[in-house]
C-alpha positions as CSV (number, residue, x, y, z in Angstrom):
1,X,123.8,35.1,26.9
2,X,124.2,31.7,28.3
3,X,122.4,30.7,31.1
4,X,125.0,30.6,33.8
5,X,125.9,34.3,32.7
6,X,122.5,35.3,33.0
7,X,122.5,34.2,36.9
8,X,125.3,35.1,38.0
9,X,124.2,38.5,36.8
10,X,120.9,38.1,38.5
11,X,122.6,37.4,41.2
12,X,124.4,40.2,41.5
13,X,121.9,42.6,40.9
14,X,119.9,41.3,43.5
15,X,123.2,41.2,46.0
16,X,123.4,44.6,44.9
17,X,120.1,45.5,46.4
18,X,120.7,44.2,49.9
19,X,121.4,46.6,52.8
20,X,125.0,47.4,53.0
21,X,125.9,45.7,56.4
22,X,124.4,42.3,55.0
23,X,126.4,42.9,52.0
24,X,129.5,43.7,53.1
25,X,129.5,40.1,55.4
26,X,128.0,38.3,52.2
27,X,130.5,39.5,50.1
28,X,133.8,39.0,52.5
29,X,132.6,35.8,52.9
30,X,131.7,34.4,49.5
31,X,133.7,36.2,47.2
32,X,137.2,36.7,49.1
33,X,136.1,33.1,51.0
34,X,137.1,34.7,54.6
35,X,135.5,32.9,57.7
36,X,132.8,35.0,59.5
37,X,135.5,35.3,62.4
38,X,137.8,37.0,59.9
39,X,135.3,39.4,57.9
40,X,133.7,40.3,61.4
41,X,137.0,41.3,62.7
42,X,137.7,43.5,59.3
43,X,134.1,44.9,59.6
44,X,134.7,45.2,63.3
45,X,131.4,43.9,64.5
46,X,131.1,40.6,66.7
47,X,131.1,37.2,64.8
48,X,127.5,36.7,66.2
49,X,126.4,39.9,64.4
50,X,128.3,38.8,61.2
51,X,126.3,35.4,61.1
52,X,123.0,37.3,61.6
53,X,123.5,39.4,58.7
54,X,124.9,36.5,56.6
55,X,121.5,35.0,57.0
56,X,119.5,37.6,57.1
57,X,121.0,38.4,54.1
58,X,120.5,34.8,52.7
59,X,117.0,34.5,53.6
60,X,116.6,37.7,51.3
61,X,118.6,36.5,48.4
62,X,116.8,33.3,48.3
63,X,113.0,35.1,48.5
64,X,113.9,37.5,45.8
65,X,115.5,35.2,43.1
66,X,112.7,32.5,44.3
67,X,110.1,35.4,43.7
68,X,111.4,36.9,40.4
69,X,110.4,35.1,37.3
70,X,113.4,34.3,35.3
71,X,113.5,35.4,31.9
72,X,113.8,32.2,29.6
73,X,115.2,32.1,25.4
74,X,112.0,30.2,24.5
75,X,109.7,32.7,26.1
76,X,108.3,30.2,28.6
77,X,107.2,30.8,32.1
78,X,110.7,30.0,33.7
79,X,109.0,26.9,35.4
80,X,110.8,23.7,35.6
81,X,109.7,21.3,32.6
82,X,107.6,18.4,34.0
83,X,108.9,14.9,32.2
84,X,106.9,11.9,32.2
């Protein structure tokens, strides 16, 4: 599996596990690339509400797949390579 493969799908599991109302904003907005006015106006919540979940929602994403260790083909740690 290549490696963009492998994080979309991490990705998407972890999407997966957020709470439906921050889901439903993230996913209007980044998959069918609606502005928060529009997918607030489908959801029928105000846009201030749409942006809070958006980041709420953001904030998560980016402390789980910062906390997971990835899984990497050489068996190494999933840490960055330092070069000298």
């Amino acid at each position: 599996m290549s490696m963009r493969l492998a994080e979309r799908d991490r990705l998407e599991r972890e999407l997966g596990r957020l709470p439906i109302d921050q889901r439903a904003v993230m996913v209007l907005h980044f998959y069918f690339d609606l502005p928060l006015t529009e997918a607030a106006l489908i959801l029928d919540i105000p846009v201030g509400t749409a942006k809070s979940r958006l980041h709420r929602g953001l904030t998560t994403l980016r402390g789980s797949i910062g906390a997971e260790p990835e899984a990497t083909p050489n068996g190494g740690s999933g840490a960055p390579e330092r070069i000298a």
